[in-house]
C-alpha positions, 0 to 999 in steps of 0.5 A: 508533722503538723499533725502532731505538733496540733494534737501535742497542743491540743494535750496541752490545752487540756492540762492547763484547763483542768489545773486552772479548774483545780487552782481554786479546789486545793488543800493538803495531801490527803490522809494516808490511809486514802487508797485514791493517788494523786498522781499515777503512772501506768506502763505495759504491754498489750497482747492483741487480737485485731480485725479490720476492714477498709473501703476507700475512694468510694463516695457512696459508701457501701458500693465499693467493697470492703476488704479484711486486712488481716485475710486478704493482706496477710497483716498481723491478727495477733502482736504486741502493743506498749501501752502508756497511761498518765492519771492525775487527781486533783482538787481538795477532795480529789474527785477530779480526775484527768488522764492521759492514754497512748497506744500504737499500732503499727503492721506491714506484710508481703503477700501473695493474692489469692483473690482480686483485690479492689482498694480505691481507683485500683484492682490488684489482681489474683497472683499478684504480690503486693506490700502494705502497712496499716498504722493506727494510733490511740490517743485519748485524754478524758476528765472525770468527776467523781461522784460518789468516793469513799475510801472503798469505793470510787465512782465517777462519770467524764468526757473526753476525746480520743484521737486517732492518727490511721495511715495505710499503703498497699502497692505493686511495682506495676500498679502502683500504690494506693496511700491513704492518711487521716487523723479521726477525732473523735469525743467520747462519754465515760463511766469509771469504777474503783474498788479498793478490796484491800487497801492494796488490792484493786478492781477498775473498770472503764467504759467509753462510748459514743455513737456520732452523725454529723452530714454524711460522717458517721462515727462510733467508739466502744472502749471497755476495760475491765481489771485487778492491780496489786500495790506490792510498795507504796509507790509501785504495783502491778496489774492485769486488764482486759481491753476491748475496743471498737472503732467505726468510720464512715465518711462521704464528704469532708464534713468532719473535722480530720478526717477528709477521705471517702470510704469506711474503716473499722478497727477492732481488738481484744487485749489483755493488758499487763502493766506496771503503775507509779504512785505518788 
């Protein structure tokens, strides 16, 4: 719960910063014909193809062995995510720009063994029937600044932070169960593109990324989105994106802020996402 009440603040934080940047940049609603919102709510589902490894309790990492949750637990490759997004441009010119992301994983499988499986301090051998769950969430709040807008073209560079909540269990009646929680955040640097075709059909793209070493933590993001929205009325469109998004942990030692486990997770996807945007 303390998790979530620090993240909540930390949001809140970010939205009052970037109003008191805006306070002194504001002027009347823009032209009509302007194509850029400000303010837009974005809503939808994704339909995923996950992979995943994880290796845990192992202080030289690379020693233990890696184990792919989908192969060997028998967790989801493919399911369903609701995906929820707030943008906001503000200033006189609207090239400022804040948004706001969640998403949220979650899976839970029985399964049969096929192989041993060695996950932190424990074996769990052939032939035994094993639970486990493997939750992650996205949470990202990003600001860009447009450097170049037109009433076509919209191109902009930013900084922001994704942060991550990972929780995953595995456990057997006789042997016990190996449980494992941490929040991963990570910053991140932006590139963003829009491109008004018409003054209702819309191309976006989006690319964050960010490698990061910091003592024996080592951390790497890969988000691209790639997509076309409709505005079918003033205030409401539709759209269709592809996402695909790659998380890399390692960690030794708790030199990272958040994330105090030994052991190396990766997380991945391909999404196509389907949605629906509130304009005002």
């Amino acid at each position: 719960m303390r998790r979530w009440a620090g993240l909540f603040v930390f949001l809140a934080a970010v939205l009052w910063a970037t109003a008191a940047l805006g306070q002194d940049d504001q002027r009347p609603e823009t032209a009509p014909e302007s194509p850029w919102e400000t303010y837009s709510f974005k809503f939808g589902g994704f339909l995923t193809a996950l992979d995943s490894d994880i290796e845990l309790g192992v202080q030289n990492v690379g020693a233990g062995i890696t184990v792919n949750v989908e192969d060997a637990l028998g967790l989801d490759t493919r399911m369903t995510v609701f995906r929820a997004d707030f943008g906001w441009r503000f200033g006189e010119t609207r090239k400022h720009m804040l948004d706001l992301a969640w998403s949220d994983f979650r899976r839970s499988a029985t399964k049969t063994l096929g192989k041993d499986i060695e996950i932190g301090d424990k074996i769990y051998p052939v032939g035994t029937t094993v639970e486990s769950e493997f939750n992650f969430s996205i949470i990202s709040a990003k600001y860009t600044y447009s450097f170049f807008q037109d009433d076509r073209f919209n191109f902009g560079l930013g900084i922001g932070a994704y942060v991550m909540p990972i929780e995953f269990k595995i456990s057997e009646g006789n042997l016990g169960k190996v449980q494992e929680s941490f929040t991963a955040p990570l910053p991140v640097v932006g590139v963003r593109f829009d491109f008004a075709v018409t003054p209702k059909f819309f191309l976006r793209q989006n690319l964050d990324l960010l490698y990061l070493e910091i003592g024996s933590f080592r951390g790497a993001i890969l988000d691209v989105g790639l997509g076309a929205e409709y505005k079918i009325w003033k205030h409401f469109g539709v759209g269709a994106e592809y996402d695909a998004f790659r998380i890399g942990v390692e960690a030794e030692d708790e030199d990272y802020p958040g994330v105090d486990f030994f052991g190396k997770l990766t997380f991945s996807y391909n999404a196509l996402l389907l949605y629906g945007k509130v304009y005002f």
